[in-house]
C-alpha positions as CSV (number, residue, x, y, z in Angstrom):
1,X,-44.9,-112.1,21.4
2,X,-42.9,-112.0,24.4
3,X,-40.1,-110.6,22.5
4,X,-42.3,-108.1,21.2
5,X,-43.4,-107.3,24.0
6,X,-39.6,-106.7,25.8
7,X,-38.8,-104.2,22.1
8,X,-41.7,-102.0,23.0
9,X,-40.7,-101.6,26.7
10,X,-37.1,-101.1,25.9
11,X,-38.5,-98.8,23.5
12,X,-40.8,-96.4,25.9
13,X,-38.3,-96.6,28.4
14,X,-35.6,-95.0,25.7
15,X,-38.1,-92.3,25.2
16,X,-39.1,-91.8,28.8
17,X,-35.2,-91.9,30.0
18,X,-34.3,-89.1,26.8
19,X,-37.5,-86.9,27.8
20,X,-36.6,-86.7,31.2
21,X,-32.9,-85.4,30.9
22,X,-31.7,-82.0,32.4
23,X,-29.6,-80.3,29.9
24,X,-28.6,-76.8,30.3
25,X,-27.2,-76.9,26.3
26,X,-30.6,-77.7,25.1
27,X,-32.6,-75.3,22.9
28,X,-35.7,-73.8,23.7
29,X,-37.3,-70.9,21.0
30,X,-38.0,-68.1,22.8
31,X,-41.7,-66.4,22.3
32,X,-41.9,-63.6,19.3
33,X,-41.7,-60.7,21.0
34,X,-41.4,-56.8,20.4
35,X,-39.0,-53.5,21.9
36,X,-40.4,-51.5,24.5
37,X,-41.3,-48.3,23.4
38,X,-41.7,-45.5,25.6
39,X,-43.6,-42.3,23.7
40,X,-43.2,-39.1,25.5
41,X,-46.6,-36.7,25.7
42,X,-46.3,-34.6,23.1
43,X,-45.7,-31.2,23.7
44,X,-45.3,-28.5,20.9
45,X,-43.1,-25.6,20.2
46,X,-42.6,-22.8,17.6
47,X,-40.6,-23.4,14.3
48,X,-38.1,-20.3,14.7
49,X,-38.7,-17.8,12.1
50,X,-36.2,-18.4,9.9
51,X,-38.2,-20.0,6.9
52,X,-41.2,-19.0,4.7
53,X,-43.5,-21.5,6.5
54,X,-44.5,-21.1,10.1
55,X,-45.7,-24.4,12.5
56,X,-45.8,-25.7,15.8
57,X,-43.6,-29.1,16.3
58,X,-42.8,-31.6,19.3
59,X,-40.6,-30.5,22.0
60,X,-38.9,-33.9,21.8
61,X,-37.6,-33.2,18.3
62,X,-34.9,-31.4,16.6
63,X,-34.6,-29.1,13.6
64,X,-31.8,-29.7,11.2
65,X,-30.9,-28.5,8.2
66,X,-31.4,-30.6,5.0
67,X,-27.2,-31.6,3.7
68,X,-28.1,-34.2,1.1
69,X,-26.2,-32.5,-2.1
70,X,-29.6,-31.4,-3.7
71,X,-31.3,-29.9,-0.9
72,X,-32.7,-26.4,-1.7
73,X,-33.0,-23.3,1.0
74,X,-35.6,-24.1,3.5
75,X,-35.4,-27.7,3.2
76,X,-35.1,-29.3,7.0
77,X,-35.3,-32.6,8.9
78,X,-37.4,-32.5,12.6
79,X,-35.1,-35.1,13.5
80,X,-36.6,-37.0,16.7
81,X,-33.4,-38.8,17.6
82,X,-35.1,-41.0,20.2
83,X,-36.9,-42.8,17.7
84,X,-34.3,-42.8,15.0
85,X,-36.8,-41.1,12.4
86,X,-37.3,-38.0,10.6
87,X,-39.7,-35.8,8.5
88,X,-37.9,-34.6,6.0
89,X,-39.5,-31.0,4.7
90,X,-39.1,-29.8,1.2
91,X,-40.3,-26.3,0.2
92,X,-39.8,-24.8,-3.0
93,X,-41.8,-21.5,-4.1
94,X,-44.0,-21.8,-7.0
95,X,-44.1,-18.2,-8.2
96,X,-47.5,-18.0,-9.6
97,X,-46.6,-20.8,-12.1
98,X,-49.4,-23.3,-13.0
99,X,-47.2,-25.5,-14.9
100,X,-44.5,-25.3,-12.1
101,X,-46.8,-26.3,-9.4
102,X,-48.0,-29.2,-11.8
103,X,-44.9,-30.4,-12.2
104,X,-44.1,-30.4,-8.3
105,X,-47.5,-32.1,-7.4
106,X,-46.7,-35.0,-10.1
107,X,-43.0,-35.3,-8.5
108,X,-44.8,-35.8,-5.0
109,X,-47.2,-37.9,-6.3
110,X,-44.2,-40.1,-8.1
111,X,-42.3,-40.6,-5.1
112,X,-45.5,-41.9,-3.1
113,X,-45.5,-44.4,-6.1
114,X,-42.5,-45.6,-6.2
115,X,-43.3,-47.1,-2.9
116,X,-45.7,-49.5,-4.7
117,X,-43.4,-52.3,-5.2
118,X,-43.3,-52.8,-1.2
119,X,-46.4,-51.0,-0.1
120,X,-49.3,-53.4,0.6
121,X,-51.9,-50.1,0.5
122,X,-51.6,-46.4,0.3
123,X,-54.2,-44.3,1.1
124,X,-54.0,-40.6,0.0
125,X,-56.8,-38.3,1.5
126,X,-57.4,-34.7,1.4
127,X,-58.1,-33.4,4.8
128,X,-59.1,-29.8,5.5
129,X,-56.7,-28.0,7.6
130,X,-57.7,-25.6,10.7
131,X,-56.4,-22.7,8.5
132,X,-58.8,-23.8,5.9
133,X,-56.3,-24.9,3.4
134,X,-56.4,-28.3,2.1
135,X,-53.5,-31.2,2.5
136,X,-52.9,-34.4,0.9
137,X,-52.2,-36.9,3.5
138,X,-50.7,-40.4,2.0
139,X,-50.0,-43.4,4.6
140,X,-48.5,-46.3,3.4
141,X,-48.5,-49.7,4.9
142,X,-46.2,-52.3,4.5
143,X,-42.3,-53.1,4.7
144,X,-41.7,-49.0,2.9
145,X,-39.3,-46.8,3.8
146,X,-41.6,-44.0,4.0
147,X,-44.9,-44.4,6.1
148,X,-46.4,-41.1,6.2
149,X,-46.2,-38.5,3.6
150,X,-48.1,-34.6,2.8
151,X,-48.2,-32.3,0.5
152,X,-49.5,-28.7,1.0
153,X,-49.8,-25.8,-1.1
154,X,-51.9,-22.2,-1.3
155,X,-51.6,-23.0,-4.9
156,X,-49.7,-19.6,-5.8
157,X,-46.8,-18.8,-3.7
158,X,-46.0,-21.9,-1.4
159,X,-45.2,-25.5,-2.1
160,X,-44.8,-27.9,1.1
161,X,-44.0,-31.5,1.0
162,X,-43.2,-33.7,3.8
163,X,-42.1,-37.6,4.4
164,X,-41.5,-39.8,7.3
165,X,-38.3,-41.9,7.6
166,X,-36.2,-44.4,9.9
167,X,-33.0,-45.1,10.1
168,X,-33.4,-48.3,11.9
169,X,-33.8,-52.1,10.2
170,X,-36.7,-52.9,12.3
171,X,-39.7,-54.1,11.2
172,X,-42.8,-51.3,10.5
173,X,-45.0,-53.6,12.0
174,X,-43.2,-52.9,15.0
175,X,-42.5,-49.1,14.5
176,X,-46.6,-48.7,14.3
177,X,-46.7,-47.2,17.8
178,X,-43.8,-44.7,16.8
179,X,-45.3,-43.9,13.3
180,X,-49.2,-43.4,15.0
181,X,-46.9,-40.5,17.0
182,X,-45.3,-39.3,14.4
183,X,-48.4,-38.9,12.3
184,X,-49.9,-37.5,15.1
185,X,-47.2,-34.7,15.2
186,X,-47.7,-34.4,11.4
187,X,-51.3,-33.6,11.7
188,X,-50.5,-31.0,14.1
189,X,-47.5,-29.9,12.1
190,X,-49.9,-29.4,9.2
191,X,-52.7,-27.9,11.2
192,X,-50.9,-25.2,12.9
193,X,-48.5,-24.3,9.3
194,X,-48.7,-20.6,8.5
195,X,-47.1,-19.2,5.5
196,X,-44.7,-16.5,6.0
C-alpha cells in the first residue's frame, strides 16, 4: 500500500512538473478566423456608349474587354480588382430568331447546371426589372466557381448573360460579404440596363 501510494505521487507530481513547463517551442492552435474585408460604398457610373446595352456600374470597378479566344464583340469583364472578381458579360444579338434565342437560353441554363456537382442549392428567380423587363437571377451556394449569374433578354433583338467569378482560392463561405456586394451591384447593373 505504501508503495502504491509513493507510484501515484511520483506519478501526479510527473504530471504537475510537465504541465507547468514554459516552453516557447510549444504549439498552441490558433482560433479559426477570417480576412478583413473592407467594402467601399457603392457608387455608380455610366457604361460608355460603346456597346448595344446601356447600365450604370460601381465606380470601384473596371471595364475590360473579354480576350478569352471565343469571346464575341461586346463581350466585357467589370473587373473589380480589389476583390479579385469579375462579371463576365456575354451579349450576342438574337435577330428575331425563336430558335436562336432557344438555343442561347438552354446554353445559360447549362452552364448554371454544370455547377451542380459542387453547388449545395441554386435558386433561379425571375425578378421584374425597373424597366419592366424581366431577369433570371440564379445564386448558387456552395464551394462553385460562379456564385451569381443573369440572364436578360427583350426576347427579339438583345441577348444578355452575366456571371460572377474569383480568381482567389479562398473559401465562398468567406467571400459571402464580397459576393452580397457584388450581387448588390448586379441588381443595379440589371435594373438600370437599357438597350441601345
Amino acid at each position: 500500500m505504501k508503495h502504491l501510494r509513493s507510484c501515484l505521487l511520483f506519478g501526479f507530481l510527473l504530471v504537475l512538473a510537465a504541465c507547468g513547463t514554459d516552453r516557447s517551442d510549444s504549439y498552441v492552435p490558433k482560433p479559426k478566423g477570417y480576412p478583413r474585408i473592407d467594402l467601399p460604398v457603392a457608387r455608380y457610373q455610366p457604361l460608355p456608349p460603346a456597346h448595344p446595352y446601356q447600365f450604370d456600374y460601381n465606380k470601384i470597378a473596371r471595364i475590360l474587354p473579354d480576350t478569352f479566344a471565343r469571346s464575341e464583340p461586346h463581350w466585357i469583364f467589370i473587373h473589380y480588382p480589389a476583390f479579385q472578381a469579375s462579371v463576365q458579360l456575354t451579349y450576342k444579338p438574337v435577330g428575331h430568331d425563336v430558335n436562336r434565342l432557344r438555343a442561347m437560353l438552354e446554353d445559360s441554363y447549362k452552364l448554371a447546371a454544370r455547377h451542380n456537382i459542387k453547388a449545395y442549392a441554386i435558386e433561379q428567380r425571375k425578378i421584374r426589372l425597373k424597366s419592366g423587363m424581366e431577369a433570371s437571377l440564379i445564386d448558387l451556394s456552395g464551394e462553385v466557381p460562379s456564385q451569381v449569374q443573369f440572364v436578360v433578354t427583350d426576347s427579339t433583338t438583345h441577348f444578355l448573360r452575366g456571371a460572377l467569378y474569383f480568381n482567389t482560392a479562398t473559401q465562398n463561405d468567406s467571400l459571402q460579404p464580397v459576393i452580397q456586394y457584388i450581387r448588390k451591384d448586379v441588381l443595379h447593373l440589371l435594373n438600370t440596363l437599357k438597350w441601345r
